[in-house]
FIVEXFI-502695 format. One record per residue (C-alpha): residue in three letters; chain; z, x, y. Coordinates in Angstrom, 2 decimals. Example, Ala and Ser with C-alpha at 12.3 -4.5 7.8 and 13.67 -1.06 7.14 Angstrom:
# FIVEXFI-502695
+-----+----+---------+---------+---------+
!  aa ! ch !      up !    east !   north !
+-----+----+---------+---------+---------+
! ALA !  A !    7.80 !   12.30 !   -4.50 !
! SER !  A !    7.14 !   13.67 !   -1.06 !
+-----+----+---------+---------+---------+
This chain:
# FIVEXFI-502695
+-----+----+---------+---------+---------+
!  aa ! ch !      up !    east !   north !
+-----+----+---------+---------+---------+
! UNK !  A !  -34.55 !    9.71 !   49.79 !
! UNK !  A !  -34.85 !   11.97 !   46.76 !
! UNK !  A !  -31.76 !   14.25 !   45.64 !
! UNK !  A !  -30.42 !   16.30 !   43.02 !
! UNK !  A !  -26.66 !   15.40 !   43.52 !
! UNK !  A !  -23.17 !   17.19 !   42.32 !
! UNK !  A !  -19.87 !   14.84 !   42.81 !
! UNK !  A !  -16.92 !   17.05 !   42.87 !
! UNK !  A !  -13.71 !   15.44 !   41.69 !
! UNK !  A !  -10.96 !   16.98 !   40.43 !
! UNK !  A !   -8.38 !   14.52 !   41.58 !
! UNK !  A !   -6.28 !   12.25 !   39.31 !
! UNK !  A !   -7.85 !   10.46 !   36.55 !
! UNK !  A !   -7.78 !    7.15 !   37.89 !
! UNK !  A !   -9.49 !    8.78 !   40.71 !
! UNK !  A !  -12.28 !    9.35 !   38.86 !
! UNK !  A !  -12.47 !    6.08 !   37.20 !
! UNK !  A !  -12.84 !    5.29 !   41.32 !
! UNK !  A !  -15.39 !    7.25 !   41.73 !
! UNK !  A !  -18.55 !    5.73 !   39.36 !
! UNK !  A !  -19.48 !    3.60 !   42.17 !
! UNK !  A !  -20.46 !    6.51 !   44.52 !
! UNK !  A !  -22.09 !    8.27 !   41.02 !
! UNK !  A !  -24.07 !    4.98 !   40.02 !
! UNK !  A !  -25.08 !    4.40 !   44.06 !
! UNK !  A !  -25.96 !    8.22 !   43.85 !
! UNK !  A !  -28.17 !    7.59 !   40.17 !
! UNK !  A !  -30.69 !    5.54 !   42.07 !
! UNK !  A !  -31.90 !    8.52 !   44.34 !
! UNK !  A !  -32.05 !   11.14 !   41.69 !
! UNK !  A !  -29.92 !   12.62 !   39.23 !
! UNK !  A !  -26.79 !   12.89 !   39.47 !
! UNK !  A !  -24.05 !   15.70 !   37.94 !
! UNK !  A !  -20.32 !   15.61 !   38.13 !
! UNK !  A !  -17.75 !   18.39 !   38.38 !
! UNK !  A !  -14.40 !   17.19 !   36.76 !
! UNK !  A !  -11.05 !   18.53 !   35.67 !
! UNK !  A !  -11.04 !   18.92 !   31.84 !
! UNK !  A !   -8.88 !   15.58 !   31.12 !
! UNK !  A !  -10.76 !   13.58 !   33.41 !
! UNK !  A !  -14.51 !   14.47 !   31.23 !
! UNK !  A !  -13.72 !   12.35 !   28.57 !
! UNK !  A !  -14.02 !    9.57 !   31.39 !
! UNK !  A !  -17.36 !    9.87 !   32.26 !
! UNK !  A !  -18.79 !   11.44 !   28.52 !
! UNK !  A !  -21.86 !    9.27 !   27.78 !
! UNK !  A !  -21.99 !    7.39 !   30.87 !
! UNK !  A !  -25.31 !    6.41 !   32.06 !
! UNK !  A !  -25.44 !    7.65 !   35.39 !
! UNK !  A !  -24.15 !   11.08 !   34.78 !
! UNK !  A !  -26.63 !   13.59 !   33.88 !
! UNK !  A !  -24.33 !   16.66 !   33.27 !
! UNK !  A !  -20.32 !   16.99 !   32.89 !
! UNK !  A !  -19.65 !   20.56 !   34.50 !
! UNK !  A !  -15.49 !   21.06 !   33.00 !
! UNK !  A !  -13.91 !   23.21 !   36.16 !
! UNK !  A !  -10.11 !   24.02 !   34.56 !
! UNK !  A !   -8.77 !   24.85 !   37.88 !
! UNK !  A !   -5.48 !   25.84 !   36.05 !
! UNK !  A !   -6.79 !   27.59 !   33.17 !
! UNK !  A !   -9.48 !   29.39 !   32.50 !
! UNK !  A !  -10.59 !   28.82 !   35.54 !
! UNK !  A !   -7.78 !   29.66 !   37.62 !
! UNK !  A !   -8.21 !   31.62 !   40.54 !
! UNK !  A !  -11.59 !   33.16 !   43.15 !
! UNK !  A !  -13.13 !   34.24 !   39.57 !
! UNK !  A !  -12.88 !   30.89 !   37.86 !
! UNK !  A !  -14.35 !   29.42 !   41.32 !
! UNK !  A !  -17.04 !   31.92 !   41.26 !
! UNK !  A !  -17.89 !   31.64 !   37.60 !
! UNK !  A !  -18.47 !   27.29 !   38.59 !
! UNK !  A !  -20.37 !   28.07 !   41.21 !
! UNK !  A !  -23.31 !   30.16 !   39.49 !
! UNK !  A !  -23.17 !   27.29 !   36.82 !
! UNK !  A !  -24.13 !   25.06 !   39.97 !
! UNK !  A !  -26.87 !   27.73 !   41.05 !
! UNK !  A !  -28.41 !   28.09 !   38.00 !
! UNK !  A !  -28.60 !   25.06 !   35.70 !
! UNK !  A !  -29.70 !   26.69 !   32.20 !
! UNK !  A !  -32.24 !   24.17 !   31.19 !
! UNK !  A !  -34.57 !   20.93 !   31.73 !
! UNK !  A !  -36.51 !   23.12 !   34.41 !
! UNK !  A !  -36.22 !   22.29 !   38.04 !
! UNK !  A !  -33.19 !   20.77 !   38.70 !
! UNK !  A !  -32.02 !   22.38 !   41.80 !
! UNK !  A !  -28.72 !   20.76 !   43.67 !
! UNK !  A !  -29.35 !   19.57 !   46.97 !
! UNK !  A !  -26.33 !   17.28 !   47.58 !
! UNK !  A !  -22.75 !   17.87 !   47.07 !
! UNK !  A !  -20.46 !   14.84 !   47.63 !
! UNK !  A !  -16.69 !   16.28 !   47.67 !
! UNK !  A !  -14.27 !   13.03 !   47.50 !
! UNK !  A !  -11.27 !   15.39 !   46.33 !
! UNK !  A !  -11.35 !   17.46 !   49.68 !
! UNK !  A !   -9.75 !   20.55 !   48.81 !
! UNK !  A !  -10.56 !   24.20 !   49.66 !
! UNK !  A !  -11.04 !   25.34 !   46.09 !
! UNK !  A !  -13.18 !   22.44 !   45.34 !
! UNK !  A !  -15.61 !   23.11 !   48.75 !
! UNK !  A !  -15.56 !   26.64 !   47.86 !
! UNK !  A !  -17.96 !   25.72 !   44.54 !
! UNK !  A !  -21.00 !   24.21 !   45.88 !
! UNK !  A !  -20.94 !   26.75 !   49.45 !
! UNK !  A !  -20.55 !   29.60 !   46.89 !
! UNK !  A !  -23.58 !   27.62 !   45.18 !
! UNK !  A !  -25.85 !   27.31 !   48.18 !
! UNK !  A !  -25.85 !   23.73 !   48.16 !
! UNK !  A !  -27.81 !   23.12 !   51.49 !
! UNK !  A !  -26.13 !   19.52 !   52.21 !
! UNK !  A !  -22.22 !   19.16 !   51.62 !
! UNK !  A !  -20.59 !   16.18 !   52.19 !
! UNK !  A !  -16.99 !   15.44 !   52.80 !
! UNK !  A !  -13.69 !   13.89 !   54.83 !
! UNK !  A !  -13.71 !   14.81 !   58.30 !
! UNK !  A !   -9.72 !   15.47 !   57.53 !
! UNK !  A !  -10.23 !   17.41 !   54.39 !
! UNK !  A !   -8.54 !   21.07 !   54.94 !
! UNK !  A !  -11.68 !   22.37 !   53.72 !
! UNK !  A !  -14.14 !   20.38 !   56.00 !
! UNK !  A !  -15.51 !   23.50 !   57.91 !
! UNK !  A !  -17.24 !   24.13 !   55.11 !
! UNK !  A !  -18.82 !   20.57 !   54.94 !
! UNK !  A !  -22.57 !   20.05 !   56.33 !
! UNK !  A !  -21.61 !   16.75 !   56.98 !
! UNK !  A !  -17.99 !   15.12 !   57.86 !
! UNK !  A !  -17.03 !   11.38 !   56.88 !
! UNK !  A !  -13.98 !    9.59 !   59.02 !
! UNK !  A !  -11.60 !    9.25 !   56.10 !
! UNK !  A !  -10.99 !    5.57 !   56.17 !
! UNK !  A !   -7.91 !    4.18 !   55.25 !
! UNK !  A !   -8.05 !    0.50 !   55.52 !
! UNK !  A !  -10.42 !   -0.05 !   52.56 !
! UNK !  A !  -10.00 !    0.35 !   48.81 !
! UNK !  A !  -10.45 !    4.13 !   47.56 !
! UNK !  A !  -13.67 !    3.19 !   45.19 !
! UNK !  A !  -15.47 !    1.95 !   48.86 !
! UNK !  A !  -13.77 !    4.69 !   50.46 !
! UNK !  A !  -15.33 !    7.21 !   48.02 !
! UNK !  A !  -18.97 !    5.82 !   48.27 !
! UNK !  A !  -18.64 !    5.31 !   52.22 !
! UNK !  A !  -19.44 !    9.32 !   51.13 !
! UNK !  A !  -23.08 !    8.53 !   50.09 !
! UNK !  A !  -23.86 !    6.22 !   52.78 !
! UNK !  A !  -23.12 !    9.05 !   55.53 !
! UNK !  A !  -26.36 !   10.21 !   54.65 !
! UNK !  A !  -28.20 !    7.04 !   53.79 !
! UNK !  A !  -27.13 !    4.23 !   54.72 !
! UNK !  A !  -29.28 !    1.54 !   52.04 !
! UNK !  A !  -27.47 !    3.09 !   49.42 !
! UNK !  A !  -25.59 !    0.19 !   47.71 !
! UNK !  A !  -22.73 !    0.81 !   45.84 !
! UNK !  A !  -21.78 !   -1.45 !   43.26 !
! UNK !  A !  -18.25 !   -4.07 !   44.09 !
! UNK !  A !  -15.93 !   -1.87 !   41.51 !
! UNK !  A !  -16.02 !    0.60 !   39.03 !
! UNK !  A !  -18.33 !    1.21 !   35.60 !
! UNK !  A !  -17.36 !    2.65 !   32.74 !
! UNK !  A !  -19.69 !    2.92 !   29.15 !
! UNK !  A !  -17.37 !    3.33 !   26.21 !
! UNK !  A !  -19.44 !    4.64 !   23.11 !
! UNK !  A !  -19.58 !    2.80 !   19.85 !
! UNK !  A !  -17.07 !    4.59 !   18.54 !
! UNK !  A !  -14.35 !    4.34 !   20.80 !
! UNK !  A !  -15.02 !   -0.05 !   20.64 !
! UNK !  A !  -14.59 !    0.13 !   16.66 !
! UNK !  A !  -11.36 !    2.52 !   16.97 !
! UNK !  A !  -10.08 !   -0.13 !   19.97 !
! UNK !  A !  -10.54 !   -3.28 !   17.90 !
! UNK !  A !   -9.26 !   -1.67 !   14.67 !
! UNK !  A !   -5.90 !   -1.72 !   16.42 !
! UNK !  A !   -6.85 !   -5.57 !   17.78 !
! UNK !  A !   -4.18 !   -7.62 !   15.56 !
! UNK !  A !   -6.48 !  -10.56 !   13.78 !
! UNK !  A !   -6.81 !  -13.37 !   16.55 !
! UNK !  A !   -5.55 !  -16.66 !   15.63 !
! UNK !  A !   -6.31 !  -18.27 !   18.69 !
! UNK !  A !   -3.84 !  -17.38 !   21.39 !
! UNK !  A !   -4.79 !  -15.00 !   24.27 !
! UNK !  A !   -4.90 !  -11.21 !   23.55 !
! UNK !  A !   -2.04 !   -9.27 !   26.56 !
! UNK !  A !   -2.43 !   -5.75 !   26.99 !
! UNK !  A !    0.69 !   -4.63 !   28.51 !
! UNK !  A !    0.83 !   -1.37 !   30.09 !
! UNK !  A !    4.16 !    0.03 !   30.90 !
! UNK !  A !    3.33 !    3.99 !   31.65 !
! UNK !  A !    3.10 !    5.88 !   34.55 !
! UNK !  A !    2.63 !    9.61 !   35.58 !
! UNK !  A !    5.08 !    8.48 !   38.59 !
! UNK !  A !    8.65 !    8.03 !   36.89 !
! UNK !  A !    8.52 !    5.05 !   40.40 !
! UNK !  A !    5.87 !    3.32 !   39.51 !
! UNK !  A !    7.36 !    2.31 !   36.14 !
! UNK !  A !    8.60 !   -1.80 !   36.20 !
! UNK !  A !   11.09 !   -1.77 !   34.06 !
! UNK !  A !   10.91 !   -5.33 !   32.61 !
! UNK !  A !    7.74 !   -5.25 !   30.14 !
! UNK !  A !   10.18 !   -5.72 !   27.14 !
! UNK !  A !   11.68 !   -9.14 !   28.11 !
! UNK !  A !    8.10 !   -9.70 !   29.71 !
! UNK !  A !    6.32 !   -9.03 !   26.14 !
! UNK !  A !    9.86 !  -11.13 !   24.60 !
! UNK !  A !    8.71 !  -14.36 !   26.68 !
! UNK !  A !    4.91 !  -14.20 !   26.15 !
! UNK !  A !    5.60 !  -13.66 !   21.93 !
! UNK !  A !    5.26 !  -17.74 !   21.21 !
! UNK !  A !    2.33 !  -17.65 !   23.76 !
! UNK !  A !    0.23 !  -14.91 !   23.09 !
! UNK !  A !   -0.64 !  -11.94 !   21.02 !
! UNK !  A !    0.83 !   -8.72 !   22.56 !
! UNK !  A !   -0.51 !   -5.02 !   22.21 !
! UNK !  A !    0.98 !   -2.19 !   24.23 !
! UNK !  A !   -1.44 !    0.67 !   25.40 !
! UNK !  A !   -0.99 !    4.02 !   27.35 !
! UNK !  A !   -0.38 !    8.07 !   26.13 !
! UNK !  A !    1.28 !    9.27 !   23.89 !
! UNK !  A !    4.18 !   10.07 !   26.36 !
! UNK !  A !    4.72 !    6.17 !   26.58 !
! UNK !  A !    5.46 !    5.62 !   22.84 !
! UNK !  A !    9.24 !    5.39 !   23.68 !
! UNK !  A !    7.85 !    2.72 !   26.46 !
! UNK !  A !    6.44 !    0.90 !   24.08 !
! UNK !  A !    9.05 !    1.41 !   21.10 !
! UNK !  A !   11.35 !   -0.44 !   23.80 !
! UNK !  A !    8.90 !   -3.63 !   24.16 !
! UNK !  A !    8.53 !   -3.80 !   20.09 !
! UNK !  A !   11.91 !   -3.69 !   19.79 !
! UNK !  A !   12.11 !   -7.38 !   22.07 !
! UNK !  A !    8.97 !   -8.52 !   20.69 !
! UNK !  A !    8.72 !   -7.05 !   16.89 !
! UNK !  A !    4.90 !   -9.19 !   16.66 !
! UNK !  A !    3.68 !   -6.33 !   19.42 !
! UNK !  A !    0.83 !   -3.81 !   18.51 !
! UNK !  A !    2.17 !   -0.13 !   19.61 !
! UNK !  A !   -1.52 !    1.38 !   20.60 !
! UNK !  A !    0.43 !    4.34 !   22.31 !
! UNK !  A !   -1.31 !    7.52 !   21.50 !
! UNK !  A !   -3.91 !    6.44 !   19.30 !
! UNK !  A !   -6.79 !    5.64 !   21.40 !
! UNK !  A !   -8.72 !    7.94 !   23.89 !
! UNK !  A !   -9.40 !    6.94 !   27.48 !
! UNK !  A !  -12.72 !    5.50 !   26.93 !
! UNK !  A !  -11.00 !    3.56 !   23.90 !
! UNK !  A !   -8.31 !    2.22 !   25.89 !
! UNK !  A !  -10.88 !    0.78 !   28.32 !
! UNK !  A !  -12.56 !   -0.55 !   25.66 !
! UNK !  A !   -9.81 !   -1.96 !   24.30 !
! UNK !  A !   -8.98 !   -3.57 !   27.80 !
! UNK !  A !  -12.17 !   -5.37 !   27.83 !
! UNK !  A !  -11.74 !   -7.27 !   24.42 !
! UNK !  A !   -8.08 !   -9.08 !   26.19 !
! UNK !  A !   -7.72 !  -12.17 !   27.79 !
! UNK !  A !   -5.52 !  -10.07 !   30.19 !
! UNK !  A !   -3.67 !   -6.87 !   31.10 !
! UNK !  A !   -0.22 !   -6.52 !   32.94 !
! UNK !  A !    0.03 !   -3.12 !   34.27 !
! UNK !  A !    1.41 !   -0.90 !   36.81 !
! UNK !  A !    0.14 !    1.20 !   39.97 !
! UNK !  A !   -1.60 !    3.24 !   37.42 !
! UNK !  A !   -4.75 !    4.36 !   35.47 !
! UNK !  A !   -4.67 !    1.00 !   33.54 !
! UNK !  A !   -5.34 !   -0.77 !   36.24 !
! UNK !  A !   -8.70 !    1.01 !   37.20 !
! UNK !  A !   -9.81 !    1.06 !   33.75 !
! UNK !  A !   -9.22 !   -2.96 !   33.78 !
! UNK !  A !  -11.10 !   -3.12 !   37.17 !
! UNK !  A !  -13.93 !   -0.72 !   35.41 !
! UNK !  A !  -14.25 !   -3.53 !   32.70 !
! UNK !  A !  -13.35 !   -6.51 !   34.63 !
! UNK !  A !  -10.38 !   -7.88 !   33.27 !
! UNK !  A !   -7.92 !  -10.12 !   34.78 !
! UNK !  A !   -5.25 !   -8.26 !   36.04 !
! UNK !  A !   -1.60 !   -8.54 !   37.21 !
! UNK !  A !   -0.63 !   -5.20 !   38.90 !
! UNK !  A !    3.25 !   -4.39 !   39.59 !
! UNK !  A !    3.65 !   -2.43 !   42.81 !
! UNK !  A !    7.17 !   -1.09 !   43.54 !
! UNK !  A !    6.89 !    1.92 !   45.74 !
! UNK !  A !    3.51 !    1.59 !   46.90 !
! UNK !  A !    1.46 !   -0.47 !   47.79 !
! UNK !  A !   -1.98 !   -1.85 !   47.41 !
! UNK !  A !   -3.09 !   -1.34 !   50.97 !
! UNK !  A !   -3.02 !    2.53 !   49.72 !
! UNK !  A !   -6.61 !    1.28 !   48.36 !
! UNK !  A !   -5.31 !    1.75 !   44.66 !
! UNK !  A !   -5.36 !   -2.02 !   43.67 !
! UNK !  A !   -7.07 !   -4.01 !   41.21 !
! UNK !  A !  -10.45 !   -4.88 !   41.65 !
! UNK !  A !  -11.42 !   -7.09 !   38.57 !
! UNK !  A !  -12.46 !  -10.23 !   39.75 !
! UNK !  A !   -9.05 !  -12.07 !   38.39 !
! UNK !  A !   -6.55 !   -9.82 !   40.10 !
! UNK !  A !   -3.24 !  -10.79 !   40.77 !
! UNK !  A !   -0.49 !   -8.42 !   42.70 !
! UNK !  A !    3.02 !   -9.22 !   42.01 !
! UNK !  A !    5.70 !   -6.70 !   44.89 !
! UNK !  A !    8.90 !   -6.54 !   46.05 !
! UNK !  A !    8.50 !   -9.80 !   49.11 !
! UNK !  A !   10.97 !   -8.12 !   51.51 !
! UNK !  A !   12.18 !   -4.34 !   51.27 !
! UNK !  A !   12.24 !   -2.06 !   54.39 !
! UNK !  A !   12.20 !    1.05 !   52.64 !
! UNK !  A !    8.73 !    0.30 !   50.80 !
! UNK !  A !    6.17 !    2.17 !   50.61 !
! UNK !  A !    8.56 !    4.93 !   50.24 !
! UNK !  A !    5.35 !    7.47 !   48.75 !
! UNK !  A !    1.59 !    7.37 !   48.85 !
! UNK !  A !    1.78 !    8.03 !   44.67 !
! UNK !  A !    5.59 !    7.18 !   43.98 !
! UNK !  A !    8.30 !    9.53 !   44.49 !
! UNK !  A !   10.13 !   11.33 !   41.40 !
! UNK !  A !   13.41 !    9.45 !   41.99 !
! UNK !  A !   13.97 !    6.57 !   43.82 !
! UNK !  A !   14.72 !    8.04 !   47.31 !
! UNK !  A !   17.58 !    5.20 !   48.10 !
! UNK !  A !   18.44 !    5.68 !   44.65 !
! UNK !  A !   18.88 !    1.73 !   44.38 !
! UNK !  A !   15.30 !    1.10 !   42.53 !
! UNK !  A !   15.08 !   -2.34 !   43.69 !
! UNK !  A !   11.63 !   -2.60 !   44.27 !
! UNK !  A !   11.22 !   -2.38 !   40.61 !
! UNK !  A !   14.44 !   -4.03 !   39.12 !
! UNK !  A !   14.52 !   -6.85 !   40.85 !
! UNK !  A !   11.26 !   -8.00 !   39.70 !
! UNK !  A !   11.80 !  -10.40 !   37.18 !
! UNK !  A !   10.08 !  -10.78 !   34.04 !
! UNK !  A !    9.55 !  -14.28 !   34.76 !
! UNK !  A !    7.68 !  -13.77 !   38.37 !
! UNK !  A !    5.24 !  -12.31 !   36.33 !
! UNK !  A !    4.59 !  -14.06 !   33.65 !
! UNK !  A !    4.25 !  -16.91 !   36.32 !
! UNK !  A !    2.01 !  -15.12 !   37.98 !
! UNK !  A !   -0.27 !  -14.50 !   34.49 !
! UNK !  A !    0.06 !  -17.93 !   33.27 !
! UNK !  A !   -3.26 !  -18.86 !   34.99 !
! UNK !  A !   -5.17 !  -15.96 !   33.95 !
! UNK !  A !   -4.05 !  -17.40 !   30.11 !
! UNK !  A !   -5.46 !  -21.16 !   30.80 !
! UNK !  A !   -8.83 !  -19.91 !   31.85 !
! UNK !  A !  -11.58 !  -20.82 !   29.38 !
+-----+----+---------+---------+---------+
């Protein structure tokens, strides 16, 4: 089957990370363009299986039915390369103002969740299905319509040349012990363990420590440095594409329910993931192929939130603080040892 396809996601970023299986699957039948928020291009910039980045700033300048109308003549009328006509439009962020794009466009087969509030403006529904990990989940989308199309076991990211000097310019000079990335950030206030200082503090005689995430985590990591001064603050200084590049040079990566944890699965690092609030049953786990999972073994209230609430809502936190800083590094010992 030959097709022209547009993915529409305009979901989290770590969402989109989770969706390069469904684009690469997608590659193999044709080409293949992706509509993204703004912050979430820099993800797929360069990547191999992506013939166009179309920006859609849903809360800027492209707020509101003129915004959506202005992104859907960019999907009707492509401005160069000659023929290169959409006729597939995979939506795996099912909201109205994301369907509204390709109908406005004339897409002639659309593609989404059979629960998605916009679905009567689908071609085709999907059963939303929630026992498997969101990357299958999202190319389960493709294979509505054919059903050889093979996505690949996790996600693929392609970071440039650039971003793999910048990363390893921040690399401290390796004198033979393993390479940690800790990440300690999260959008979700929840979702943040709060023990990667005395975590970074107990790996310091064992291995070489360098803290990653946003700008917004600097005080994060100014916390760790402070109980292990031989940690590498990376905070800020690297963009996403670097930080995944970064990712793939370690031995390791201890992170939480976050982006850091797709971008290790999209470069297949071992991986210890801290849950508190939710859960990896949500389909947002790791998927490297050294993943470990370290929870909370016995708390009725959890999952309390599909993403992780603002505040804790039995405003005890314990699915977080009483994870130790020694369960985990227990449970990354092994990944250290491997040769």
């Amino acid at each position: 089957m030959s097709m022209v396809s547009l993915v529409v996601q305009t979901s989290f970023l770590g969402d989109t990370v989770l969706t390069t299986p469904l684009v690469l699957a997608l590659a193999e039948r044709g080409p293949v363009d992706v509509l993204v928020r703004p912050d979430a291009a820099a993800i797929l910039a360069g990547h191999p299986a992506v013939r166009d980045l179309i920006v859609f700033d849903k809360r800027g300048t492209d707020r509101g039915v003129a915004g959506i109308r202005r992104q859907a003549e960019r999907v009707r009328v492509r401005s160069s390369g000659g023929a290169r006509g959409t006729t597939h439009a995979f939506l795996a962020q099912g909201s109205w103002r994301s369907a509204l794009i390709p109908w406005l466009a004339s897409v002639p087969v659309r593609v989404g969740w059979s629960t998605a509030s916009a679905r009567w403006l689908y071609t085709h529904r999907v059963p939303h299905d929630g026992t498997v990990h969101a990357a299958e989940r999202i190319a389960q989308l493709g294979r509505a319509l054919d059903s050889n199309l093979e996505a690949v076991p996790r996600p693929l990211l392609a970071p440039p040349a650039a971003d793999v000097d910048a990363a390893r310019a921040l690399i401290p000079t390796m004198d033979g012990r393993p390479l940690v990335v800790l990440a300690p950030g999260s959008v979700w206030a929840t979702k943040r363990w709060p023990g990667y200082p005395a975590l970074a503090a107990a790996l310091a005689p064992m291995a070489q420590v360098v803290v990653i995430g946003s700008g917004a985590d600097r005080v994060l990591a100014q916390e760790i440095v402070a109980q292990c001064p031989s940690a590498t603050d990376a905070t800020g200084q690297l963009s996403i594409l670097g930080t995944a590049a970064l990712i793939r040079e370690a031995t390791a990566i201890v992170a939480n329910d976050s982006l850091a944890v797709h971008l290790a699965s999209a470069v297949n690092t071992p991986t210890v993931a801290v849950f508190g609030p939710t859960v990896p049953r949500f389909g947002f786990g790791p998927l490297a192929d050294e993943s470990r999972v370290v929870e909370h073994p016995a708390l009725p209230c959890r999952p309390c939130h599909p993403h992780g609430p603002a505040r804790c809502p039995q405003r005890h936190f314990r699915c977080m603080r009483e994870i130790d800083a020694a369960q985990v590094l227990e449970t990354l010992a092994p990944l250290l040892r491997r040769p």
